[in-house]
VOTITOR-677024 format. One record per residue: x, y, z of N, C-alpha, C in turn; residue in one letter. Coordinates in steps of 0.1 Angstrom, whole numbers. Example, Ala and Ser with C-alpha at 12.3 -4.5 7.8 and 13.67 -1.06 7.14 Angstrom:
# residues 2
n.X n.Y n.Z ca.X ca.Y ca.Z c.X c.Y c.Z residu
132 -57 78 123 -45 78 132 -33 78 a
128 -22 71 137 -11 71 129 0 79 s
This chain:
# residues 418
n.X n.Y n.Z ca.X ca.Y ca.Z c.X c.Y c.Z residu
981 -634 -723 967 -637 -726 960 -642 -713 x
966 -648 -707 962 -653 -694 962 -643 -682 x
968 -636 -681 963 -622 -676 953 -618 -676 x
952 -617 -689 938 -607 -694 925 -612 -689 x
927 -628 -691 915 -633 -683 916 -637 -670 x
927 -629 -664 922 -633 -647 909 -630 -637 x
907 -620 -643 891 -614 -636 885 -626 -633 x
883 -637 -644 874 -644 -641 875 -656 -634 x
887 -657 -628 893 -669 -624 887 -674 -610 x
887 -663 -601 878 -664 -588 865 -674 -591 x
858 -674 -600 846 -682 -604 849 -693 -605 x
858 -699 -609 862 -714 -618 869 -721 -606 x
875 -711 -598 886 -723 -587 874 -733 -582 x
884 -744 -574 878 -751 -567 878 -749 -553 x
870 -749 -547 872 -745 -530 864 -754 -521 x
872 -758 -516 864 -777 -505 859 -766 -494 x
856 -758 -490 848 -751 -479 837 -744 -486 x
834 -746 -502 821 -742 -500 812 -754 -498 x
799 -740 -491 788 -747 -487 777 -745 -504 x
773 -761 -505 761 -758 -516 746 -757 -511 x
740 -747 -518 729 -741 -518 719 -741 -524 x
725 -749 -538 715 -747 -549 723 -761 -558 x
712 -761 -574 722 -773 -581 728 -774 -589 x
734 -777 -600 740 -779 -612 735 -769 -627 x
719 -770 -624 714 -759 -632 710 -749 -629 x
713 -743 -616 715 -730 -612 730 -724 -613 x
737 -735 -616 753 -733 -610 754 -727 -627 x
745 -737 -640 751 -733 -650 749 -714 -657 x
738 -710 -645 732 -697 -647 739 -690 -643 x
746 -691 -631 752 -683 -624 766 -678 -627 x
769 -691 -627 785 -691 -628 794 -696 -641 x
782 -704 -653 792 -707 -663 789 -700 -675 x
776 -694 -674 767 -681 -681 775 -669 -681 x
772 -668 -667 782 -660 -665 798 -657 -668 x
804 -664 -666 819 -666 -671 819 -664 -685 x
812 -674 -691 810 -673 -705 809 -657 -708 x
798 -650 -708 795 -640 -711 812 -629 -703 x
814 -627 -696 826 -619 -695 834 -623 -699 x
842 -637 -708 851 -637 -714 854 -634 -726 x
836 -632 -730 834 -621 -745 834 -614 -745 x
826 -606 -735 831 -587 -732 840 -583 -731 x
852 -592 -726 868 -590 -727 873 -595 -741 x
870 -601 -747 877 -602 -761 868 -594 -770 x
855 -593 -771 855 -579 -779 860 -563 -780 x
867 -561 -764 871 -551 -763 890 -551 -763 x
895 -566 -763 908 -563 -764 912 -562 -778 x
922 -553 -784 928 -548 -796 939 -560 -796 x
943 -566 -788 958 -572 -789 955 -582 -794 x
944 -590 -797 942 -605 -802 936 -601 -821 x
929 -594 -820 924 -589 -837 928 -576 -840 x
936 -568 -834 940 -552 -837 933 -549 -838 x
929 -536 -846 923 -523 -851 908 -535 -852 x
900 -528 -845 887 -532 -850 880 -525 -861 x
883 -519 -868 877 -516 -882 889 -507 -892 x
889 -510 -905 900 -501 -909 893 -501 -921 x
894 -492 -927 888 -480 -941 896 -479 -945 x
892 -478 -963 903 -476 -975 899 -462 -980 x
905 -451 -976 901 -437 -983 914 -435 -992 x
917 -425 -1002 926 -423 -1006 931 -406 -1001 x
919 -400 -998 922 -384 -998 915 -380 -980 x
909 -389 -975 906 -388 -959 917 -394 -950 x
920 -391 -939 934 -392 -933 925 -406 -925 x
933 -419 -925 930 -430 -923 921 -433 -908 x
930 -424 -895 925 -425 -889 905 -418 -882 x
909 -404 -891 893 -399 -894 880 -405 -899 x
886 -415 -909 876 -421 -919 873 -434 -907 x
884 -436 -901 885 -453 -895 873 -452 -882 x
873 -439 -875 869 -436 -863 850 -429 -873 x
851 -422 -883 840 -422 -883 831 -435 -886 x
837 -441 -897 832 -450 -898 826 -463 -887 x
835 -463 -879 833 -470 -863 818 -466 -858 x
818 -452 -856 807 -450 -847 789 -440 -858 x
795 -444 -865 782 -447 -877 781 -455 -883 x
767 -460 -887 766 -476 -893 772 -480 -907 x
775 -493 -905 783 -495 -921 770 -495 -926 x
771 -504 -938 761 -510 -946 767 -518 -958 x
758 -525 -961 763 -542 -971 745 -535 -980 x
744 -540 -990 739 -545 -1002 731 -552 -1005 x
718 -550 -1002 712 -564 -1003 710 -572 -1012 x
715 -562 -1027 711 -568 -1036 726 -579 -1043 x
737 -579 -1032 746 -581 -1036 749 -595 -1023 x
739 -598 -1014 742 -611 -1008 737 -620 -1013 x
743 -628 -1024 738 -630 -1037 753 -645 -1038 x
743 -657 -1030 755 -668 -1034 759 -668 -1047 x
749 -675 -1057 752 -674 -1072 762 -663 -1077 x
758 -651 -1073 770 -640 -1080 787 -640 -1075 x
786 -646 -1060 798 -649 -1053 804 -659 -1057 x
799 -670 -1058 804 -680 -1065 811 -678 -1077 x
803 -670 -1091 806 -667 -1104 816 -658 -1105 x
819 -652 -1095 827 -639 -1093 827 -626 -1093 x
816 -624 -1096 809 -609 -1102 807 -602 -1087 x
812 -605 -1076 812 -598 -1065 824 -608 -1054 x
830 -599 -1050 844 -604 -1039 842 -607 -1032 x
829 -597 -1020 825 -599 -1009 807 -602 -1007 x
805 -611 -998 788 -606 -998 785 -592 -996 x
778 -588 -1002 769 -573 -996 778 -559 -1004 x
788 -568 -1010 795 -553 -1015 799 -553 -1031 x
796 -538 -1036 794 -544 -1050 789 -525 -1051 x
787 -523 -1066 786 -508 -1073 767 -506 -1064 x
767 -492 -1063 757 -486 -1052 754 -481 -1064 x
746 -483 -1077 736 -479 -1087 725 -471 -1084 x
717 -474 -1078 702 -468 -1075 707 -457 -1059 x
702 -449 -1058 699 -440 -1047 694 -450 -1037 x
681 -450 -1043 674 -457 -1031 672 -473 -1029 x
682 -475 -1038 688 -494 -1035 687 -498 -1019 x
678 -510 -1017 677 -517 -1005 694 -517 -999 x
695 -512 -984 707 -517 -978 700 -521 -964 x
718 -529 -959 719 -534 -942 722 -530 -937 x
719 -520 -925 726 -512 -921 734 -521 -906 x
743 -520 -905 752 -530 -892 757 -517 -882 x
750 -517 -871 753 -503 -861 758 -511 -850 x
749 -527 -847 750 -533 -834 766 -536 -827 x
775 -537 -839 790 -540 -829 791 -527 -822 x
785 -516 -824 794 -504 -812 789 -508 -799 x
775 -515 -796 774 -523 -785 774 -532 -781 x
780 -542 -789 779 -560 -781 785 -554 -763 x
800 -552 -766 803 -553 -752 796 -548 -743 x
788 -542 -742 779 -536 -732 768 -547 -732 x
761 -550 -743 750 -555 -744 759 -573 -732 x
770 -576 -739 772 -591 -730 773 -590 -714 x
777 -578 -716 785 -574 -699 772 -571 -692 x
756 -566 -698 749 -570 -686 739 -583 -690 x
742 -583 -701 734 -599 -699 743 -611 -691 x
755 -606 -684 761 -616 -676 758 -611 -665 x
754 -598 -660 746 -592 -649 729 -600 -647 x
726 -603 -660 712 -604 -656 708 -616 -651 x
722 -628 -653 719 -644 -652 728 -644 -636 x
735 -636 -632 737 -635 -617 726 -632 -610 x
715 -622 -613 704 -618 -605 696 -630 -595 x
693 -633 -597 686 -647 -590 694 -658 -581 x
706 -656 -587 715 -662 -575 716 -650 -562 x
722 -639 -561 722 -628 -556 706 -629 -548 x
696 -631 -555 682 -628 -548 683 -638 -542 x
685 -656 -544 685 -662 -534 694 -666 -526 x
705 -659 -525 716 -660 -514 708 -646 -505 x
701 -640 -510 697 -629 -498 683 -636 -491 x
677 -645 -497 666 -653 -494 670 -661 -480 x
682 -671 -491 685 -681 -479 692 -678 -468 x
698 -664 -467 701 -657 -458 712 -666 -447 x
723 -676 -458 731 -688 -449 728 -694 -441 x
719 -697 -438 709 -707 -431 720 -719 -428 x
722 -727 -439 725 -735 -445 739 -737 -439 x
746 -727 -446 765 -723 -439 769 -721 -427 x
758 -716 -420 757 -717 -403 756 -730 -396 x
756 -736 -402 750 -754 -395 758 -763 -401 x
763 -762 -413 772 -775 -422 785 -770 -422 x
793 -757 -421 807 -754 -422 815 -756 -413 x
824 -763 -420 834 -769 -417 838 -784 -409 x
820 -787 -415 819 -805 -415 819 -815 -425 x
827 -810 -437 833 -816 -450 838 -825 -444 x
849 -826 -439 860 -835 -441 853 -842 -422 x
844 -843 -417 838 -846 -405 846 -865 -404 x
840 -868 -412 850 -888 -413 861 -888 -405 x
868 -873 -404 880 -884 -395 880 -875 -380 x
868 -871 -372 863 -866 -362 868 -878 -354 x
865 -889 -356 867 -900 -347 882 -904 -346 x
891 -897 -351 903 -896 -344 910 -890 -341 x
905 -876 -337 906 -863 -331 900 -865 -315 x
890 -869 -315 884 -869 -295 883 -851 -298 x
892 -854 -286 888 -831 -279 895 -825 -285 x
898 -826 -295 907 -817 -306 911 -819 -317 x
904 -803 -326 900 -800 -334 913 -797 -344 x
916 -800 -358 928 -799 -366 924 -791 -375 x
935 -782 -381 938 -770 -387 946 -777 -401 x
937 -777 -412 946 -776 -422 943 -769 -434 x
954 -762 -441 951 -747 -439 935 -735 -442 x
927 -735 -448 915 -730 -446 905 -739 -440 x
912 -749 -439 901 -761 -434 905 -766 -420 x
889 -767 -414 891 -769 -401 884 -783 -399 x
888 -794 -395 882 -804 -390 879 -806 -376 x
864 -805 -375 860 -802 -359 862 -815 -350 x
864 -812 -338 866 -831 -326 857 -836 -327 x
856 -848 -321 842 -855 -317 832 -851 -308 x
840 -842 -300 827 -835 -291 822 -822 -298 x
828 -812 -304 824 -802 -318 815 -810 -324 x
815 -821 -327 808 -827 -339 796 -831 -332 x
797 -836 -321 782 -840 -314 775 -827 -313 x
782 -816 -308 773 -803 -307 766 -800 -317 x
770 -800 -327 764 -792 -341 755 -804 -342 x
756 -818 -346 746 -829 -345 732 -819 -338 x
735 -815 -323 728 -811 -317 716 -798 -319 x
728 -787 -323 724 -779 -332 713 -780 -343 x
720 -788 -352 713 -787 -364 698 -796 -363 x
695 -803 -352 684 -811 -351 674 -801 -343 x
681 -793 -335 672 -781 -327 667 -770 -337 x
674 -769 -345 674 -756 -354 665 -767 -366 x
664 -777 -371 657 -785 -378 641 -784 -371 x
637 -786 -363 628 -788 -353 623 -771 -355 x
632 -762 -350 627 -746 -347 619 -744 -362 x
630 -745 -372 627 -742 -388 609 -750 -387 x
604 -760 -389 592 -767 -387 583 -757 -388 x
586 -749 -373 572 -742 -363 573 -729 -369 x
584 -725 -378 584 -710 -378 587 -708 -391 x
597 -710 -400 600 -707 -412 590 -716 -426 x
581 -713 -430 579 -720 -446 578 -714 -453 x
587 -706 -461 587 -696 -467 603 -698 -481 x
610 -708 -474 623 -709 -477 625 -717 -489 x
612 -727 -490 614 -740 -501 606 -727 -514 x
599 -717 -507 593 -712 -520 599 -700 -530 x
610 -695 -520 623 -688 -526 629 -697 -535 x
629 -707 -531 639 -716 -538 635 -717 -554 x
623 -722 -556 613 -721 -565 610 -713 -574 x
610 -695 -564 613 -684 -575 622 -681 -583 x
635 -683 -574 648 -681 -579 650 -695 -594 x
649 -702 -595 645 -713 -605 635 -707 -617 x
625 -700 -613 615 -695 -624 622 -689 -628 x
630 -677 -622 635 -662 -625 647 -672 -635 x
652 -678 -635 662 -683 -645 660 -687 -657 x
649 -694 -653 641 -699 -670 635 -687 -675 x
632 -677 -669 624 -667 -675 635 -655 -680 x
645 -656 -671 662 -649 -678 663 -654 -689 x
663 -665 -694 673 -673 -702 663 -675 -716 x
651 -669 -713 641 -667 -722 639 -655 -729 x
641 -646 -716 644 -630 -722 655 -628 -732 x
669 -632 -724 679 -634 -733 680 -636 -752 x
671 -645 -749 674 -652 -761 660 -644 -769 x
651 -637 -765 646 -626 -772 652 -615 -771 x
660 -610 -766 668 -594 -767 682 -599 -771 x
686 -608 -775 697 -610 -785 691 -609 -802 x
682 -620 -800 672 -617 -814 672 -603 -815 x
662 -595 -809 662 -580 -815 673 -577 -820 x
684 -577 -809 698 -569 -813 703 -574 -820 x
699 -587 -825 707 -594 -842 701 -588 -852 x
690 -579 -855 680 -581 -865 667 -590 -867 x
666 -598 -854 661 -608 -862 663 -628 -865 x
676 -628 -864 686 -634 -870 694 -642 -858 x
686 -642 -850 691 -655 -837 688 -665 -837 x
674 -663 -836 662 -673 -836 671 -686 -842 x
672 -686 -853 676 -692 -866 691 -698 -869 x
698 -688 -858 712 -689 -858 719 -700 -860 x
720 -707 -853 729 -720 -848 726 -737 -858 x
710 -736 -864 707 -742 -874 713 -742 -890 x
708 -726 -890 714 -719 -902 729 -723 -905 x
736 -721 -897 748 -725 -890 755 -738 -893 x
749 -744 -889 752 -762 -893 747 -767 -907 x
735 -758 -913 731 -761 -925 739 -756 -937 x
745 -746 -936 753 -736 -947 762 -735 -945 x
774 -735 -930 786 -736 -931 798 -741 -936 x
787 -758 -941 804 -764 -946 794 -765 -965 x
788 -759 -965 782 -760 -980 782 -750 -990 x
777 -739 -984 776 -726 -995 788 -714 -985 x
795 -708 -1004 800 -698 -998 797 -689 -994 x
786 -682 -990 780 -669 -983 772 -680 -972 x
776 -677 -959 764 -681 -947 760 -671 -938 x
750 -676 -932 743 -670 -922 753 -662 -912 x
761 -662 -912 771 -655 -905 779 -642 -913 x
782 -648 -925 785 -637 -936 774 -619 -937 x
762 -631 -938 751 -620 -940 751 -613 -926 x
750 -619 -909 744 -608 -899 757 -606 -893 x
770 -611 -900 782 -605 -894 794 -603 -904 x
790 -593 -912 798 -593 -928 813 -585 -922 x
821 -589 -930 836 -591 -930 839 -578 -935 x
836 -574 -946 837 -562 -951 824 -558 -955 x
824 -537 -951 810 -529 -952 816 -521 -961 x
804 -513 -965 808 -499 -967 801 -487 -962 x
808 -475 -967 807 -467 -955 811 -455 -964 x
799 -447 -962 799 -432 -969 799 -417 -961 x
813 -415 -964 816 -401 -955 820 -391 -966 x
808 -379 -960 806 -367 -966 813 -352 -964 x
820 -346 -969 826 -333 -970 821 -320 -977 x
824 -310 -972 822 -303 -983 838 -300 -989 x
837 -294 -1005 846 -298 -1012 855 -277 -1009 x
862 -278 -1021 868 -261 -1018 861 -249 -1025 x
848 -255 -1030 844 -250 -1038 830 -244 -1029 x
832 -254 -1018 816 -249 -1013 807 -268 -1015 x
809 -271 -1021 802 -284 -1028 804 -296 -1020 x
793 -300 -1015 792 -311 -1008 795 -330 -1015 x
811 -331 -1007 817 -342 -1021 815 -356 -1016 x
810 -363 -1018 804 -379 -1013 819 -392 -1017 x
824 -396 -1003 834 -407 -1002 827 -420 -1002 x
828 -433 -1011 825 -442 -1007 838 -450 -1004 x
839 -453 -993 848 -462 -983 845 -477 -985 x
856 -482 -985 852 -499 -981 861 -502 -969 x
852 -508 -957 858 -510 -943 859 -526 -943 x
870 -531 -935 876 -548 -931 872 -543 -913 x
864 -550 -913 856 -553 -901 860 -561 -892 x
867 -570 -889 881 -572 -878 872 -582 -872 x
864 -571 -863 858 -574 -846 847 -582 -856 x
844 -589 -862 832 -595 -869 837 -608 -868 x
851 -612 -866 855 -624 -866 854 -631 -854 x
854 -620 -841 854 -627 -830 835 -626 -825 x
831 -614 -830 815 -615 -827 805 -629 -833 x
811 -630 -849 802 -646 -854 802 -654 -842 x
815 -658 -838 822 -668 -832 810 -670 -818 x
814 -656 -813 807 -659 -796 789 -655 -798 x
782 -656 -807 771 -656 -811 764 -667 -813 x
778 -674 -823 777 -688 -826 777 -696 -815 x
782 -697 -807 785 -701 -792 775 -698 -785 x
769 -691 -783 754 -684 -770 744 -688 -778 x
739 -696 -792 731 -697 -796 733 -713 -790 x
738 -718 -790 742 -734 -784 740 -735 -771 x
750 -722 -761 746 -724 -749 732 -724 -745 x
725 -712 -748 711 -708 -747 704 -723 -747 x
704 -721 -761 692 -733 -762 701 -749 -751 x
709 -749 -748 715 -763 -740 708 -756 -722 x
712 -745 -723 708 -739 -711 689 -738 -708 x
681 -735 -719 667 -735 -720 662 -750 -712 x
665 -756 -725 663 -771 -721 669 -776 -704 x
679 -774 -700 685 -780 -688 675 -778 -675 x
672 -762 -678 666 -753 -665 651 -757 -671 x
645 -761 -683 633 -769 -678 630 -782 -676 x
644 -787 -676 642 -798 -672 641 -797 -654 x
650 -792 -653 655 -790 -634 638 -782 -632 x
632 -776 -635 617 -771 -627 606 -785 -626 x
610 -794 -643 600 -806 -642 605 -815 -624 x
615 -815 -621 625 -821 -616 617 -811 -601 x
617 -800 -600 615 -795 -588 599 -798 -587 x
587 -793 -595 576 -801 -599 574 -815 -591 x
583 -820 -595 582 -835 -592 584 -835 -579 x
597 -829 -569 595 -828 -556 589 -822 -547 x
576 -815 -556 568 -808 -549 557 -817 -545 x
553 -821 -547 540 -835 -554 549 -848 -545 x
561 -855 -544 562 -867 -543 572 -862 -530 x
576 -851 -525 584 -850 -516 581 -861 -500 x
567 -864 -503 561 -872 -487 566 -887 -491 x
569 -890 -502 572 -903 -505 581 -906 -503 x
584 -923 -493 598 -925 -486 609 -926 -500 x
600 -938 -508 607 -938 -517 612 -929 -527 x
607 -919 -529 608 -906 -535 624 -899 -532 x
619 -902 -518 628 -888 -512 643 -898 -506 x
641 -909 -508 652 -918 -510 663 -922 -517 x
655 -919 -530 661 -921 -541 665 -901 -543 x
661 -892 -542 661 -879 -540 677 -877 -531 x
675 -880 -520 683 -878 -508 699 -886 -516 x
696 -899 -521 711 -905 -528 714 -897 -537 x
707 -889 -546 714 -884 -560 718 -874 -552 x
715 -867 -542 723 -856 -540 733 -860 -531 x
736 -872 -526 748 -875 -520 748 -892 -522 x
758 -896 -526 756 -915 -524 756 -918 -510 x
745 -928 -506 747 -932 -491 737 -940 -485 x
734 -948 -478 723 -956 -473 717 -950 -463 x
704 -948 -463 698 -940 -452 684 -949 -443 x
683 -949 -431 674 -963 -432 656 -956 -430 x
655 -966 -441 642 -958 -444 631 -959 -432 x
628 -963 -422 625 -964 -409 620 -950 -406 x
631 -947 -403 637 -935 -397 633 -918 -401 x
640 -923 -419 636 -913 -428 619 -910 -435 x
613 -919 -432 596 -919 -436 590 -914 -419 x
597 -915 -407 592 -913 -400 599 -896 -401 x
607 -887 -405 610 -873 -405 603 -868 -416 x
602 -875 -427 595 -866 -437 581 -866 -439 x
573 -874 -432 560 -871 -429 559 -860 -418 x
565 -861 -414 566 -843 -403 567 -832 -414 x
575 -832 -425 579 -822 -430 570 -813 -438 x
568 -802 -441 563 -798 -455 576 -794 -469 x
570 -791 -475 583 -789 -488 598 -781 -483 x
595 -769 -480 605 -762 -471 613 -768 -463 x
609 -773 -453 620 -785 -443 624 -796 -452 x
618 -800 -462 618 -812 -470 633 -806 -477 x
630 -795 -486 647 -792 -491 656 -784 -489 x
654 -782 -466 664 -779 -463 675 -791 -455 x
666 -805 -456 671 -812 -457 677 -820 -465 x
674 -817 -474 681 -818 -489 694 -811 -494 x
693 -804 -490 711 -794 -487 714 -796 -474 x
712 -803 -462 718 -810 -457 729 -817 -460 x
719 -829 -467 723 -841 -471 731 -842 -483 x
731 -831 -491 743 -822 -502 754 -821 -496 x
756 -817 -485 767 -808 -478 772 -815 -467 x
768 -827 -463 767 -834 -452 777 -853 -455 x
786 -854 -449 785 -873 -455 777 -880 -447 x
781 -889 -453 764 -902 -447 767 -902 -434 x
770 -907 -431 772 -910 -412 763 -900 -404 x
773 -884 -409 762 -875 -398 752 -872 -403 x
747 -873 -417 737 -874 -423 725 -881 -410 x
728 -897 -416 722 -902 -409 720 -906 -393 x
731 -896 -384 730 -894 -373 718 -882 -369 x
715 -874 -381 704 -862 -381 693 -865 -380 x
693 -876 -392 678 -884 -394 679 -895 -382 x
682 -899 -377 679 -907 -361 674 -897 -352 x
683 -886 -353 678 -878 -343 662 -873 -343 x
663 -867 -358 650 -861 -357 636 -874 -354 x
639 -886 -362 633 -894 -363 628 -895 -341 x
635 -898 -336 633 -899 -326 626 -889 -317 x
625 -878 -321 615 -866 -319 602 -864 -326 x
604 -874 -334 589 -878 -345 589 -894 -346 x
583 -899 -338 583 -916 -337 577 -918 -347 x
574 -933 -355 563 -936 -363 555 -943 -354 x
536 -943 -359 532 -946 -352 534 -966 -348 x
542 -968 -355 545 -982 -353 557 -984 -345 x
565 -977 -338 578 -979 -333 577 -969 -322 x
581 -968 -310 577 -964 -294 587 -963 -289 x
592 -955 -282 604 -951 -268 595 -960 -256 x
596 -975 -255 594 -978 -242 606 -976 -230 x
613 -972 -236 621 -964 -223 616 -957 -214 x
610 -944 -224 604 -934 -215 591 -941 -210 x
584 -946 -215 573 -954 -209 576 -957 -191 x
585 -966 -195 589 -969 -181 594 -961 -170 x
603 -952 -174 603 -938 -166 593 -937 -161 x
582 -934 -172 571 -926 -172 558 -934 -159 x
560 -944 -156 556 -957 -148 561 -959 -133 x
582 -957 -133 584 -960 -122 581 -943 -115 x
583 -939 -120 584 -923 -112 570 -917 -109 x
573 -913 -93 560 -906 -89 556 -896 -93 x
540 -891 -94 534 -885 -99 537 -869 -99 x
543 -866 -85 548 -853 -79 559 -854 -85 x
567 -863 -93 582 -864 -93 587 -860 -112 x
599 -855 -115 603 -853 -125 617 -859 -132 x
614 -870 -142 625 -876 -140 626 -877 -157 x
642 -872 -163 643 -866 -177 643 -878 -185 x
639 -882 -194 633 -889 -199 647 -885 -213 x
648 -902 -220 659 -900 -230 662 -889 -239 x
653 -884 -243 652 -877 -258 655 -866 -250 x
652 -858 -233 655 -848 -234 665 -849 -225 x
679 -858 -225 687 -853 -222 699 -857 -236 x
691 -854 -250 700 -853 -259 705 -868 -263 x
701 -877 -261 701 -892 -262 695 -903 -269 x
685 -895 -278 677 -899 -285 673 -919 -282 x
665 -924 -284 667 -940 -287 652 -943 -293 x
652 -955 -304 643 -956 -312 643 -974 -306 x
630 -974 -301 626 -992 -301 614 -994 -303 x
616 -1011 -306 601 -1013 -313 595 -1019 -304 x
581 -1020 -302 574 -1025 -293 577 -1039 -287 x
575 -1048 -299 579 -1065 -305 591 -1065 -299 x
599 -1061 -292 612 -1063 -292 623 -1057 -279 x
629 -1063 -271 632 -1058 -261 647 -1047 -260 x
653 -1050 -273 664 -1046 -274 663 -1032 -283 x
673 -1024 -277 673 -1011 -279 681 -1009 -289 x
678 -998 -299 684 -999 -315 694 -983 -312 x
């Protein structure tokens, strides 16, 4: 059995060198939507866990003919026979099945199991979409600047060399100053040139809620009807009445009328009664997507209220304080951090946000010093460079802190260098 579901196993490992990109309610779209939905497509299509997915009672059609017609033509149940009271009393064995009196007696016709598996296998396509669009968006931005600075904490007892353990590379102290370097140059470039990136982000977030919306209207159709309602109906009639909501849009046993001609010339009418197998595992994972869905509806609008919110409050220290800790625990000094994010607009705002995801505190906050120091507040001064700027003659060029990679932040009030 564990075989059978390896396919999906690549999705669930754990791997300390990925870089994150996105959050928790994109992760549930992508990767646990997903999972979900292919673990169903694989159990409605394996025979080895329920056998024969449909089998027919004929006495004069050869078992396998009747079994196969009946498969890929629609059954049908009775509507006048989904009838708790009569199930109860005993005057019918099964819901929906019972003597076919009238010609033109109301029936149900049940076609949709010859498609679930198709129908799950691309609705697990359709909640990958938006990850796929913004991994082509963010175009690893992100992975280019933070990999292979996980485990960065024990840099300081490395010096000039770099440790190998086995997919994971911990870079030296001088590696680790460079990328510092990097990623504050490339922070600064992003500013002047890229704003386009925070609003990908944005789309890709709509496109999920607006997936997970569709979804849950094109499952309704392809129930009948009978989604909407699903999961309540479900909790209300399950443990109470013997016929439920499940019985009715995923009946156990159908029937099924296959036609011959006789030896006479005469066209002779079979009514079949079929044991529906695959109905046991279809309730189940219906029952299940009706739970996810709506847990999934809710989550992904809560995470847009949530992105909303850092659209509007992103300039606020305390905002983006309290912001910057949920995505990593850590003390950041807010000095520093109110003097980079008033530079920012939204885009730089949460690409520093997946920094600070992907990043531990220390070089976190080695970043925000840096930048900070390339964006003073107007309350706090480099009198260093001042004084440079003072002793050195006018013809003369003399590199001043910040541009030889040295950053230093001091306050007016105060002679000592921070």
């Amino acid at each position: 059995m564990l075989k059978t579901f390896s396919s999906v196993t690549p999705f669930i490992k754990f791997d300390p060198t990925r870089v994150i990109i996105d959050n928790l309610v994109f992760k549930f779209h992508y990767r646990w939507t997903f999972i979900i939905l292919i673990v169903a497509t694989i159990l409605v299509t394996s025979q080895q866990y329920i056998g024969e997915h449909i089998k027919c009672i004929s006495d004069t059609i050869p078992s396998h003919v009747i079994n196969t017609y009946c498969f890929f033509t629609p059954t049908f149940t009775l509507v006048r026979h989904l009838n708790n009271t009569a199930l109860r009393a005993g005057s019918i064995f099964q819901p929906g099945i019972g003597p076919h009196e009238v010609e033109a007696e109301p029936i149900k016709r049940h076609a949709y199991y010859q498609w679930v598996p198709f129908v799950l296998f691309s609705q697990a396509l359709t909640f990958y979409v938006p990850r796929f669009l913004w991994k082509a968006w963010e175009g690893g931005r992100v992975k280019s600047l933070v990999f292979g600075l996980r485990m960065v904490g024990l840099t300081q007892y490395l010096k000039n060399k770099s440790l190998q353990i086995g997919n994971l590379t911990i870079p030296s102290l001088g590696e680790t100053e460079a990328r510092v370097k990097d990623i504050r140059r490339t922070m600064i470039d992003r500013m002047r040139l890229n704003q386009s990136w925070g609003a990908h982000l944005v789309m890709a977030e709509v496109l999920n809620l607006l997936n997970v919306i569709l979804q849950i209207y094109l499952t309704n159709m392809f129930l009948g009807g009978a989604f909407y309602t699903l999961g309540f109906a479900v909790l209300r009639e399950r443990w109470t009445d013997k016929m439920d909501v499940l019985d009715v849009v995923f009946p156990k046993v159908t029937k099924c009328h296959f036609q011959k001609f006789g030896p006479s010339g005469s066209l002779q009418l079979h009514d079949t009664l079929c044991v529906m197998a695959l109905n046991i595992i279809n309730e189940k994972i219906y029952a299940i997507l009706w739970f996810w869905y709506a847990f999934l509806f809710i989550v992904t609008a809560l995470g847009l209220i949530w992105r909303v919110l850092t659209l509007f409050f992103y300039k606020s220290n305390t905002f983006s304080k309290v912001a910057f800790y949920w995505a990593k625990p850590g003390r950041i000094d807010e000095q520093e951090l109110d003097a980079v994010i008033q530079k920012c607009n939204f885009s730089n705002w949460m690409f520093l946000f997946f920094l600070r995801t992907n990043l531990s505190e220390f070089l976190f906050k080695k970043i925000i010093f840096h930048l900070a120091s390339e964006f003073p507040d107007p309350t706090v001064d480099n009198s260093i460079n001042e004084r440079l700027d003072k002793a050195a003659p006018s013809h003369t060029h003399m590199s001043k802190i910040d541009e030889v990679d040295y950053p230093l932040l001091k306050h007016k009030d105060s002679d000592k260098v921070e």
